[in-house]
C-alpha positions in Angstrom: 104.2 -18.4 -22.0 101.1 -16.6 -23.0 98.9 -15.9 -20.2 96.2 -17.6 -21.0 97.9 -21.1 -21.6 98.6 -20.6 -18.0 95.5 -19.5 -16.6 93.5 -21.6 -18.4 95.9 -25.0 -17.9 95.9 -24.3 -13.9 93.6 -22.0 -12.7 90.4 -21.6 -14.8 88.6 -24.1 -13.7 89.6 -24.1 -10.1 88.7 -20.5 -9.3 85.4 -20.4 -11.6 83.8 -23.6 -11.4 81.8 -22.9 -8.3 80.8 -19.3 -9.7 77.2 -18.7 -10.0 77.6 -18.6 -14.1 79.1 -22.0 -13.9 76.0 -23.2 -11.9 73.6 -25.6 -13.8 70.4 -23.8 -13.6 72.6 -20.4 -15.0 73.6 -23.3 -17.8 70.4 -23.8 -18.6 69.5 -20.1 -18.9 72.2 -19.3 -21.3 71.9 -22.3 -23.4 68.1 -21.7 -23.5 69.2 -17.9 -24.6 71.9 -19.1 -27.1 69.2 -21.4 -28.9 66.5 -19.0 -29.2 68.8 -16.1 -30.6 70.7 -18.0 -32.4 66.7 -19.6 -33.8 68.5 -22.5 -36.0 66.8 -25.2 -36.6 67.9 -28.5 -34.9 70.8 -30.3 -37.4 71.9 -26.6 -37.8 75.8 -26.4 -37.6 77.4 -24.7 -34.8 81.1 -23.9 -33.8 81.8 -23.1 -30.0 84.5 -20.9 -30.4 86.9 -21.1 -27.4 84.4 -24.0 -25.7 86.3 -24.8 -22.4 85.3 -28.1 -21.2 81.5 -27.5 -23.1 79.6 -26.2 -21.0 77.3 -25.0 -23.7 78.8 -27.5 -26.4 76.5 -30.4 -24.5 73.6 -29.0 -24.1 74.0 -27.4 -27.4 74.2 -31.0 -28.8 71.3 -32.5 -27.0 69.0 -30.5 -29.2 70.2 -31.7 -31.9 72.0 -29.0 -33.0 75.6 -30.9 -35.1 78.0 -29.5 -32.6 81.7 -28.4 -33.5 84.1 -27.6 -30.1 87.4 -25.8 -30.8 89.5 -24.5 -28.1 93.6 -24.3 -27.5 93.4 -26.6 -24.2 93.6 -29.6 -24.5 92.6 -30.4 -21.1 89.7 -29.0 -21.2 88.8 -31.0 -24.7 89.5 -34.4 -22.6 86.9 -33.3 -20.3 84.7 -32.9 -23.5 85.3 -35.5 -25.1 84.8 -38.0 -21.9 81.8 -36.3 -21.6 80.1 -36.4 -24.8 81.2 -40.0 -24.7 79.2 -40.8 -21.9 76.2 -39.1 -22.9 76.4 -40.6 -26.0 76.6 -37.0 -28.3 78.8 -37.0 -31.5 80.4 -33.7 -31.1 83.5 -33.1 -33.5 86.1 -31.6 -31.5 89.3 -29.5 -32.6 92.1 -28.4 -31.1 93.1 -25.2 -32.6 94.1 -21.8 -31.6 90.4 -19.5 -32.4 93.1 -17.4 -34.9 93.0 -20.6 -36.8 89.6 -22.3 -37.9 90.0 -24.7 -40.2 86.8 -24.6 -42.3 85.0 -22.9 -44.4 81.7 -22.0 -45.3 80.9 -25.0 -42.5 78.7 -23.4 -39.9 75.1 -22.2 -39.8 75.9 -20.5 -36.1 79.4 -20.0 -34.4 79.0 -18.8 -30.7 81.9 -17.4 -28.6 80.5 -16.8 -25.2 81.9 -15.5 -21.7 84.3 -12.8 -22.9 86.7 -14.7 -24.9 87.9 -12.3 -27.4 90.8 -9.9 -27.0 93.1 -12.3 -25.9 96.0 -10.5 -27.8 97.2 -7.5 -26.9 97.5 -6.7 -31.0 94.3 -5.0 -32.6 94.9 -7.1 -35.6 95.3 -10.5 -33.9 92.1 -9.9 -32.4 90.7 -8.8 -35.7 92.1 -12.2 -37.5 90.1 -13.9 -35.1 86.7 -12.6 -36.8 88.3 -13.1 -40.0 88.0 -16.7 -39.6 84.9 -16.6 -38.3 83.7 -14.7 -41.0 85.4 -17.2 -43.0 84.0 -20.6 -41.5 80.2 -19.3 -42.1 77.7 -20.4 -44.6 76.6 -17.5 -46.3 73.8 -16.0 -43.8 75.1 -17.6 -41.2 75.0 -16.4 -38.2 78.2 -15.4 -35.2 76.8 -14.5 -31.5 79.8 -12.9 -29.6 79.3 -12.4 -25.9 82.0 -10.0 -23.9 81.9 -7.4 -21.1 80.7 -4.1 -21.8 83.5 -1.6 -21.6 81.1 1.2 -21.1 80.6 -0.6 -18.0 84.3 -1.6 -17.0 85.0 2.3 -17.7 82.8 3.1 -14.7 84.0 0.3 -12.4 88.0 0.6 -13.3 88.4 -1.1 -9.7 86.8 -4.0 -8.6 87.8 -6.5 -5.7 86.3 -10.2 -4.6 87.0 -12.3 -1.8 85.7 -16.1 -1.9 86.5 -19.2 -1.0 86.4 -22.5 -3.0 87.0 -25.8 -1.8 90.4 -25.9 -0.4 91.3 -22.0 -1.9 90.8 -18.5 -0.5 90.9 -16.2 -3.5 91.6 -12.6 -3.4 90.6 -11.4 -7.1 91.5 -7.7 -7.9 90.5 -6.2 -11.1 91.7 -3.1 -12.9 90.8 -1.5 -16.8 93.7 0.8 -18.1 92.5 3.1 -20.1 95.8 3.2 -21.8 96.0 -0.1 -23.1 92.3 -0.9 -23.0 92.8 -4.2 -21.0 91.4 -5.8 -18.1 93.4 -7.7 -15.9 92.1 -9.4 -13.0 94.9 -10.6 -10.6 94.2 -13.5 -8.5 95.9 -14.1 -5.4 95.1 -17.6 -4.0 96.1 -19.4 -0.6 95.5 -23.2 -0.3 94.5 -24.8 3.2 97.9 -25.3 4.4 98.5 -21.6 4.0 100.8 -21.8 0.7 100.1 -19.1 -1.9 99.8 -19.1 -5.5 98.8 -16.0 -8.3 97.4 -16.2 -11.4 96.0 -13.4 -13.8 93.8 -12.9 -16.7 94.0 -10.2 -19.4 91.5 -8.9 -22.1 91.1 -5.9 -24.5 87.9 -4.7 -24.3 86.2 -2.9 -27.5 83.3 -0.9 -27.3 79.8 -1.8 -29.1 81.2 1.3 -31.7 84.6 -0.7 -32.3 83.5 -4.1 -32.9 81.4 -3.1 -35.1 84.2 -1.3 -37.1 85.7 -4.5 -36.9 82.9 -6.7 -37.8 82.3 -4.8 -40.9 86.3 -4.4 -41.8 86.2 -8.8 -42.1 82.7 -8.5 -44.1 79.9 -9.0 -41.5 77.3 -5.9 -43.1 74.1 -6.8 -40.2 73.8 -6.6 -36.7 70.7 -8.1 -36.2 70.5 -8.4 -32.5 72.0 -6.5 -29.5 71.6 -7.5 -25.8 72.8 -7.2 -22.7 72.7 -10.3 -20.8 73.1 -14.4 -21.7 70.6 -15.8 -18.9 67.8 -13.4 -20.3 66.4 -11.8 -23.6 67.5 -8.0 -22.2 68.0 -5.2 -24.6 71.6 -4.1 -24.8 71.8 -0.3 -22.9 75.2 1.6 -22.3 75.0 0.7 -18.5 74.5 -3.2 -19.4 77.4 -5.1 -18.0 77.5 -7.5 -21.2 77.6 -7.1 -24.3 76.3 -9.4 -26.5 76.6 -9.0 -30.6 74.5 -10.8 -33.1 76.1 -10.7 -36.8 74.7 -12.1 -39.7 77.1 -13.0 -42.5 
């Protein structure tokens, strides 16, 4: 099983959800920084590319913003759905893997937010991804792409977190290889009663240089924005710890 099927089906939610990104005035910040990059008008289309359970695909929608949610889980798209339901929000909702977007020419904006790209371990899987991207725009539209900075990961190869949530105690242990280009963070995760689980996530990181390269290679010719943080309006610098691409079609 891939590893993100597994992560994502058991352990996502669990070891992130009380995170200070997952917090709802850190929501608000990033949707307020999506919308006013982004600067759509309201009834824009938008695809949240790889949206998790929405947690900017609802606020996204209360602007008025037509809202499109694809991800693989489809856990994560009940939550979504139950949600949207209650608040009323007509958000369409797909369940697709991001290497297969079915549409084209559909969106104003697609957003894919909190370092989800580089999933695969192949250069050109992760390359068909902004192919159908590129693909599903209107012409002009727009594709904000949010990941860590590996300029930043390649000073801080080693990073370890203890914290506890709810009933969990969670060990995290990150590493880059330089090899390979990935970053694996390796969870190791006691319940309560002292029983012990692990779980791990993996990512290729690409540099500002190399996404670019592959940006233009799928037919995006303008980066019109560059930034360094999603709560803030913060000018992208080598020592940023995000990375945060605006392409225009």
């Amino acid at each position: 099983m891939p590893w993100y099927k597994d992560f994502f089906d058991k352990w996502y939610l669990e070891i992130y959800r009380d995170r200070p990104l997952f917090k709802e005035k850190n929501i608000q910040k990033e949707f307020t920084f999506i919308r006013r990059v982004l600067n759509l008008p309201e009834g824009a289309k938008v695809l949240d590319l790889c949206s998790g359970h929405g947690r900017h695909t609802i606020p996204l929608a209360k602007t008025g913003y037509q809202m499109t949610a694809l991800d693989l889980n489809k856990k994560f798209l009940s939550i979504l759905k139950r949600e949207a339901k209650e608040q009323k929000l007509d958000i369409r909702i797909i369940h697709s893997d991001m290497r297969d977007i079915p549409f084209m020419n559909e969106f104003d904006g697609i957003i894919n937010i909190f370092t989800s790209f580089g999933y695969f371990t192949n250069d050109k899987e992760n390359l068909k991804v902004l192919e159908q991207v590129f693909r599903a725009l209107k012409p002009a539209g727009k594709f904000l792409l949010d990941v860590v900075n590996k300029e930043w990961v390649q000073r801080n190869t080693h990073i370890e977190n203890k914290y506890k949530i709810k009933k969990y105690s969670v060990l995290e242990k990150i590493k880059f290889n330089q090899g390979t280009n990935q970053w694996k963070a390796n969870f190791a995760i006691t319940n309560g009663k002292g029983r012990n689980y692990s779980a791990k996530y993996i990512t290729k990181l690409y540099s500002l240089a190399e996404i670019e390269k592959m940006l233009k290679q799928v037919g995006f010719d303008k980066i019109i924005g560059l930034f360094g943080n999603t709560v803030k309006i913060e000018k992208f610098t080598p020592q940023s710890k995000r990375l945060v691409i605006l392409a225009q079609k």
